[in-house]
N, C-alpha and C positions, 0 to 999 in steps of 0.2 A: 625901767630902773632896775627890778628884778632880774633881769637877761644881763645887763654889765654885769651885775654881781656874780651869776651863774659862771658867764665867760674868767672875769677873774680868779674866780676860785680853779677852774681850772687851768689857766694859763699857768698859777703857782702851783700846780699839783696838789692842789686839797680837795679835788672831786672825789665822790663818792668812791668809785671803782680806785683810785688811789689808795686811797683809804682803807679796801678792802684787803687789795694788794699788800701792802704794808700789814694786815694784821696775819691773811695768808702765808707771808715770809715768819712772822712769827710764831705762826701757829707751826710750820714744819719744822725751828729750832728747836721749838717743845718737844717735837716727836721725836728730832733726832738727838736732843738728849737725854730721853727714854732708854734708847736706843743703844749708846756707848756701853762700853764693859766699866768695870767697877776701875780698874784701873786709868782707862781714860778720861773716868769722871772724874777721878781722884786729881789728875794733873790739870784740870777747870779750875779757873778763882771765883768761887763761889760763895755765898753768905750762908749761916746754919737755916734761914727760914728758905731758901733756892733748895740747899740738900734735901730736907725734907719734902717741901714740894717734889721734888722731881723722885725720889724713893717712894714717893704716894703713889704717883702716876706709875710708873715702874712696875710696884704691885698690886694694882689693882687689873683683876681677870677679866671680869663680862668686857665683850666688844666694845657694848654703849656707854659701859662704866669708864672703861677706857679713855676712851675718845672724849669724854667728859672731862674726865680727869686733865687728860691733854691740853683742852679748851683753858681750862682753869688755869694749870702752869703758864699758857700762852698769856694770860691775862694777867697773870703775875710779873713776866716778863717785860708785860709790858709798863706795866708801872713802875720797873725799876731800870727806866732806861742807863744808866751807868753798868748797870749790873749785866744785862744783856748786851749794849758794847763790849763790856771785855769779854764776855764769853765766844761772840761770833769773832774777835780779833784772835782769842787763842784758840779756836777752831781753824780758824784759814790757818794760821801759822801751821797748824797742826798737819791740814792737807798737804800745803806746800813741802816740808818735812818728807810727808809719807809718799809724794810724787818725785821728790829726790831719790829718795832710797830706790823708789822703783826703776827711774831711770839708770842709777846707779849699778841694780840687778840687773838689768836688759846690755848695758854695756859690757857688763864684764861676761855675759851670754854668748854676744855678737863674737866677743875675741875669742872665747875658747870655740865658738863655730869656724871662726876661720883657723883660729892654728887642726884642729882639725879635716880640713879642707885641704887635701894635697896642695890645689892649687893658688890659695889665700895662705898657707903657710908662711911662706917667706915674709913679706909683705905684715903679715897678725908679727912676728916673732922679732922681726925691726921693733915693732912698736911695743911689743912687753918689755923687752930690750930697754927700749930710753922710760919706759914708765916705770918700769919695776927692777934698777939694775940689781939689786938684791937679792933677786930671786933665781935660784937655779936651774937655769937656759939648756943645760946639756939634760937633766932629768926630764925637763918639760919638754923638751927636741925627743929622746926616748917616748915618750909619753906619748905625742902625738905619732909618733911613727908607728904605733902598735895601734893607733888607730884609724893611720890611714893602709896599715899593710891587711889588719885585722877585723877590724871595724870592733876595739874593742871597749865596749860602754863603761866599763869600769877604769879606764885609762881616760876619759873622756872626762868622766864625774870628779878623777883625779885632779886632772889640768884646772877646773872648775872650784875646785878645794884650796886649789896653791894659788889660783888667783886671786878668791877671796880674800883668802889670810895675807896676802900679800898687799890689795888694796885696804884692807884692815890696819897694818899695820904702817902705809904708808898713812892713810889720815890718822892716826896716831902720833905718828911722828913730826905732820902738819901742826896739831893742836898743841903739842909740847913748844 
């Protein structure tokens, strides 16, 4: 009779090692809200007894003391399951955010690699062309040209400047 029960508990995910798992995910929330700048904790929805908590853990120095501390917020956490939902839901959102941007940086990398590329030129400068008609094509054609005759870095970092401000102000002009 014992063994069904055992089995059950696991078939629904309430075994032990579950268990553990789940308080493990907890316990690294704890640490990685140690862990954020003031500023990013400040954009968390948090309650005044979470701030406190987690400014306890935050400043306290010994190792053990730490790590204790950690424990504690984790256990905090966990008893206010509402509370720790919205924090890991405005975390992801948070990552998601910061892996746009970066994608975002990396694209606008690629292009000014290729308009620098004698031979990706043509091909990068269609494409700034229809993305950024705004922007001026015959300065940016100069631009690369000094750095495919030249190899010159600061013509490079240029093209990389006007691109930015250019995709800057087109989502600006998206969001209006």
């Amino acid at each position: 009779m014992q063994n069904n029960n055992d089995e059950e508990y696991r078939s629904l995910g309430r075994g032990r090692s579950t268990k553990k798992r789940e308080a493990k995910a907890v316990e690294l929330l704890a640490q990685r809200l140690t862990e954020l700048s003031d500023t990013e904790l400040a954009k968390l929805p948090q309650e005044p007894e979470l701030t406190k908590e987690i400014e306890l853990a935050r400043n306290t120095r010994g190792h053990s003391s730490r790590k204790r501390q950690i424990k504690h917020l984790a256990g905090f956490l966990r008893s206010n399951e509402e509370q720790r939902e919205a924090i890991e839901a405005a975390l992801d959102g948070q990552a998601v955010s910061d892996r746009q941007e970066a994608m975002a940086f990396h694209h606008l990398e690629d292009l000014r690699d290729r308009l620098c590329a004698a031979k990706t030129f043509e091909a990068a400068l269609a494409e700034v062309r229809s993305a950024y008609p705004f922007l001026d094509h015959r300065k940016l054609t100069r631009l690369a040209s000094s750095v495919h005759d030249f190899g010159d870095k600061k013509a490079a970092r240029e093209i990389f400047r006007r691109l930015r401000k250019a995709e800057e102000a087109r989502d600006l002009e998206t969001s209006t």
